[in-house]
C-alpha positions, 0 to 999 in steps of 0.5 A, a space after each residue: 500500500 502506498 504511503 504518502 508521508 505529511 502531505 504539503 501540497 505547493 497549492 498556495 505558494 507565498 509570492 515571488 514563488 511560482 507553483 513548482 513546474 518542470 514543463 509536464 509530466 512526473 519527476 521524482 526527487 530522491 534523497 540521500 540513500 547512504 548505502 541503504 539499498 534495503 530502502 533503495 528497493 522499496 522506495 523504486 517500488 512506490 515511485 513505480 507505483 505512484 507513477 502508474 496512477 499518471 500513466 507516464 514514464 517517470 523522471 527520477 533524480 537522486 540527489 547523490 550521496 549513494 555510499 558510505 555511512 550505510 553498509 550496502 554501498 555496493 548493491 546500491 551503486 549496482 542497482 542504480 546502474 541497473 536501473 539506469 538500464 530500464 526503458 521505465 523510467 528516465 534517470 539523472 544521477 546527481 553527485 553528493 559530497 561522499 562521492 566526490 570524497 571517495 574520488 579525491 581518495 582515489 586521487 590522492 590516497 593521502 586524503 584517506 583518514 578525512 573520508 573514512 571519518 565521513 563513513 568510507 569504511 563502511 563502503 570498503 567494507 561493502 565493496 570487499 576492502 578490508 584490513 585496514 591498516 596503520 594508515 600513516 604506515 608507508 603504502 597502505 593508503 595506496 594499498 587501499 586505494 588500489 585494492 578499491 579501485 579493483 573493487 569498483 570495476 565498473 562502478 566506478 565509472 558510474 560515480 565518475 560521470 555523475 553530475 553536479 546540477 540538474 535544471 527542469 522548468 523552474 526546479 533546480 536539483 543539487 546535492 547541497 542546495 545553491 547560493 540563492 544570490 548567484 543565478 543556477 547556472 553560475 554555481 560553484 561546485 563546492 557550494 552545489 556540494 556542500 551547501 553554503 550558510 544564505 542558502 537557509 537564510 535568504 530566499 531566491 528571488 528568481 522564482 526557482 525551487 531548488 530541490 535538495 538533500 545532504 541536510 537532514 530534516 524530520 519531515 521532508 519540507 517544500 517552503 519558500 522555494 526550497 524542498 528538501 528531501 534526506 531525512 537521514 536514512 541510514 539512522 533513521 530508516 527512512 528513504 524519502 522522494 518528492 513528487 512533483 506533478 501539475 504544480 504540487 509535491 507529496 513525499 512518499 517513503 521507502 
């Protein structure tokens, strides 16, 4: 049975804000799932579902955080490849910061202490890399970096071409949200990533909602152009999407 979750319907949008709109159809916003592919499962299910009432091949954006902190890094990475595959659906798979972590690690294997504090164990662990040793040993941070280069395979161009930004109508997508008084498409990367302070105080002033994760919230919110979506899945079991269709967002739950 499809669960809908604190429904808030964009209906009566405080000016300047127009109803949220992406041009036609459904498009699907997905938080951050942090190795869950438990959750991950479900929530496909539910999205598949919803979207059969619209009688239209769904858009899906994931908003990037796919690894670490979660112990099923590697079958989340490999169901969202798999997913990328499915004529059901059309997909953008967006960057988080723990991707972008890993991939500095793999540059430069000296950064390693700084991404297993964020949670990069428990995606070593996933993905077969164990043994972590003394890590100001000489060689072991190669060691592990080329042990999980070997491990990734394929996935790990998958991470590799990851975007850090997606633009549909008046909706903006990125990890981390955006610096309300820069335009979309003058974004700095580590502000897409990262998120920046003026982003919770100040709204945007050009109409656009920017749909984001990487900050957790207890309820998925849409307010004041802003519509946020990780509600911190990996403690608390709770893979959150937003709907947006003819001008409204609901949330459903995995």
């Amino acid at each position: 049975m499809l669960r809908l979750i604190r429904r808030r319907w964009a209906r009566a949008v405080p000016a300047p804000f127009p109803a949220p709109n992406h041009g036609g159809g459904v498009i699907y916003a997905v938080g951050d799932v942090h190795g869950r592919h438990d959750l991950l499962v479900r929530l496909l299910e539910r999205i598949f579902e919803d979207a059969a009432a619209f009688d239209t091949t769904p858009k899906i954006v994931f908003l990037g955080d796919y690894i670490d902190r979660g112990e099923q890094a590697r079958e989340t990475i490999e169901a969202l490849v798999e997913l990328a595959q499915r004529p059901e659906a059309e997909t953008v798979f967006l960057m988080g910061n723990h991707e972008q972590m890993l991939l500095r690690f793999l540059r430069e294997p000296a950064a390693v202490s700084g991404w297993l504090r964020f949670g990069g164990l428990q995606t070593l662990m996933s993905y077969g890399v164990g043994g972590v040793g003394n890590l100001r040993a000489e060689g072991e941070a190669l060691r592990l970096r080329d042990a999980l280069i070997e491990a990734l395979g394929p996935h790990l161009g998958f991470i590799e071409k990851l975007r850090v930004s997606h633009h549909a109508g008046n909706l903006f997508f990125a990890h981390a949200g955006a610096d309300p008084a820069l335009p979309t498409d003058e974004q700095d990367v580590t502000t897409l990533l990262w998120g920046c302070k003026s982003f919770w105080k100040t709204d945007r002033e050009d109409g656009v909602w920017v749909v984001h994760g990487h900050f957790v919230v207890d309820q998925p919110t849409a307010e004041r152009g802003r519509i946020a979506v990780d509600t911190g899945a990996y403690f608390s079991n709770r893979l959150t999407a937003a709907r947006i269709a003819g001008g409204e967002v609901a949330f459903l739950e995995g």
